[in-house]
C-alpha positions in Angstrom: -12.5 57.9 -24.0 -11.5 61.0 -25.7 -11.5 64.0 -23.5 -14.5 66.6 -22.9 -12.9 69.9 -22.2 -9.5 72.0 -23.8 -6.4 71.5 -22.4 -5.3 74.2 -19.4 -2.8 75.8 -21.9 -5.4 76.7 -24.3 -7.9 77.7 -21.7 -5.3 80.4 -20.6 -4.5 81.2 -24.2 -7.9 81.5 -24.9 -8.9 83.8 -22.1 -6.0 85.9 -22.3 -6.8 86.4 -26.1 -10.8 86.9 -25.4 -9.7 90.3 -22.8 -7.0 91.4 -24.6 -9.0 91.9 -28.2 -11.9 93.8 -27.5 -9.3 96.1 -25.2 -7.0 97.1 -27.9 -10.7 97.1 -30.2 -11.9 99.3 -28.1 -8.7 101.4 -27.4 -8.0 101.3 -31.1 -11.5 103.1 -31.7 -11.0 105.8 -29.0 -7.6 106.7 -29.4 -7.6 107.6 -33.5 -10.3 110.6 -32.7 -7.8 112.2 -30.7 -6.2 115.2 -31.5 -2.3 114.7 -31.7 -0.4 114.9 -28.7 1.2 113.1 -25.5 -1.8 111.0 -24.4 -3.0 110.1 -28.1 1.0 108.6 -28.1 1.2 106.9 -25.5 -2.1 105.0 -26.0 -1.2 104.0 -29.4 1.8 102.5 -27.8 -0.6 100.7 -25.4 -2.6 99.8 -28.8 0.4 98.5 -30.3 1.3 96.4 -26.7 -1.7 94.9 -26.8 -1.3 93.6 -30.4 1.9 92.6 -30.5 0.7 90.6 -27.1 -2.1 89.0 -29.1 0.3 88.2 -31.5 2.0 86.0 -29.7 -0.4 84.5 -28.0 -2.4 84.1 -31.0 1.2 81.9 -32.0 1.4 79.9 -29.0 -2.4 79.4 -29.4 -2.1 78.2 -32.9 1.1 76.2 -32.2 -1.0 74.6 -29.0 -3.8 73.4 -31.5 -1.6 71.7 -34.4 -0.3 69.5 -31.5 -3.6 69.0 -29.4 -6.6 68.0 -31.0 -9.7 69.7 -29.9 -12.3 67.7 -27.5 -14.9 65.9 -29.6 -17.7 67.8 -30.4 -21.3 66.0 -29.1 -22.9 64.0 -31.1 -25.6 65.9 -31.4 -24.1 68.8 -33.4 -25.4 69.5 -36.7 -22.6 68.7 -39.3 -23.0 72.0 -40.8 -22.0 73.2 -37.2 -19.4 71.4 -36.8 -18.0 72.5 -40.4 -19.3 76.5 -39.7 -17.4 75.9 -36.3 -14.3 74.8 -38.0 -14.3 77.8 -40.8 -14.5 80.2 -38.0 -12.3 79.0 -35.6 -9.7 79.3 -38.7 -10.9 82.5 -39.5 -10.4 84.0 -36.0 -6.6 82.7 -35.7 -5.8 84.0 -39.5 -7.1 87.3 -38.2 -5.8 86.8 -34.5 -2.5 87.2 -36.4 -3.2 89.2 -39.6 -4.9 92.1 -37.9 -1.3 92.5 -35.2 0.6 91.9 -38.2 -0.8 94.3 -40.6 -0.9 96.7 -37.6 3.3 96.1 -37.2 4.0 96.5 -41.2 1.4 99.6 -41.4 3.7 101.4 -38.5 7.0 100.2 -39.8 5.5 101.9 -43.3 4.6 104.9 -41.4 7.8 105.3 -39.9 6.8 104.6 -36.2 8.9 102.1 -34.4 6.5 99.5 -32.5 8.5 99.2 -28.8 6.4 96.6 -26.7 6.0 97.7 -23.2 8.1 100.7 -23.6 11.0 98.9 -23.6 13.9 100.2 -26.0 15.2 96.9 -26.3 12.4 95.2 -26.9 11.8 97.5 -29.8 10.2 95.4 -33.1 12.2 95.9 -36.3 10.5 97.3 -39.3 9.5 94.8 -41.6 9.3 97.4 -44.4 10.8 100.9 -44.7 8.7 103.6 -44.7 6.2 104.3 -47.3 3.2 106.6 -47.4 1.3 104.7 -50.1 2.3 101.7 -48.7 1.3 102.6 -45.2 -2.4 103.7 -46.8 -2.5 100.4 -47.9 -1.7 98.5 -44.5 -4.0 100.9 -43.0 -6.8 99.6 -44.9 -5.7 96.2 -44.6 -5.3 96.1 -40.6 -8.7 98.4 -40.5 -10.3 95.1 -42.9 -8.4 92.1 -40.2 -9.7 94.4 -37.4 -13.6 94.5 -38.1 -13.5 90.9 -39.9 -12.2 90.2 -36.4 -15.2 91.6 -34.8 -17.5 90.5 -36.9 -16.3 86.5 -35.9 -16.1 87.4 -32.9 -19.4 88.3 -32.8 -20.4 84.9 -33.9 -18.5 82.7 -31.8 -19.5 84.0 -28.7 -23.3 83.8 -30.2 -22.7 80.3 -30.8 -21.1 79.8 -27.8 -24.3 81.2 -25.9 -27.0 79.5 -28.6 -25.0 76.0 -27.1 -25.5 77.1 -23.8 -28.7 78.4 -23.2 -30.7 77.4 -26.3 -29.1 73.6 -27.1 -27.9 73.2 -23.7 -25.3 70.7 -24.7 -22.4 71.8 -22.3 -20.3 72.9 -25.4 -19.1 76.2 -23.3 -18.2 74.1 -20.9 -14.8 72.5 -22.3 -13.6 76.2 -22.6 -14.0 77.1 -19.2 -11.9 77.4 -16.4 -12.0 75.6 -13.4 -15.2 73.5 -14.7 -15.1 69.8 -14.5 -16.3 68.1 -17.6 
């Protein structure tokens, strides 16, 4: 019998992903009102800790799901659910790593070095040199992964609650910790 619930690994991904992304949204959103100075800095830097975080959890996630399939869905999910369900779980891990990425390339364009952690040696190479035209353009593409983000977001975690409270099918479940199946 196949199992009903995600593997511990990708429960912890999962989680750590699911409070990590609406903090650097969130920070992301404050922090480019600012007026330049010291604390505008450093919480990009936390922005860019965040995402480069994500990032690599977002890797590990993915890597995690090519070599553990999913738990079978109930049989009493719509096949158009299950397919929707499928589009958007690939959506959120192409923009789980697009929007970090774009983020890294649009501050190596910019000519701002992306140090996780505040750690020197940790320090990210740039993946491009620095380009103001280019940079507008990353900007615009990390602002797109960011909101697209959001917006699927936004509809997995309605889904999530529809299966819970509406269908009642114990879908949430397998993505829980510490929940029996």
């Amino acid at each position: 019998m196949a199992r009903a619930r995600y593997t511990t690994v990708a429960i912890v991904l999962h989680w750590a992903i699911a409070v990590l992304v609406p903090c650097g949204f969130a920070l992301g959103l404050y922090m480019v009102d600012l007026a330049f100075g010291p604390r505008k800095l450093t919480l990009y830097s936390y922005h860019k800790w965040i995402g480069v975080t994500v990032f690599a959890l977002a890797a590990a996630r993915v890597g995690w799901r090519f070599a553990h399939r999913p738990p079978p869905l109930p049989p009493t999910v719509a096949r158009w659910q299950a397919a929707a369900s499928r589009a958007v779980h690939f959506l959120l891990y192409a923009c789980l790593l697009a929007a970090p990425l774009s983020g890294w390339l649009y501050s190596s364009a910019s000519g701002v070095p992306t140090v996780p952690f505040g750690v020197a040696a940790l320090q990210l190479p740039d993946l491009v040199t620095k380009d103001r035209e280019l940079a507008t353009a990353l900007k615009f593409v990390h602002l797109t992964a960011v909101w697209f983000l959001a917006a699927l977001v936004v509809v997995h975690v309605a889904a999530a609650l529809k299966h819970q409270f509406v269908d009642g099918d114990g879908i949430i479940g397998r993505m829980l910790p510490g929940r029996s199946a």
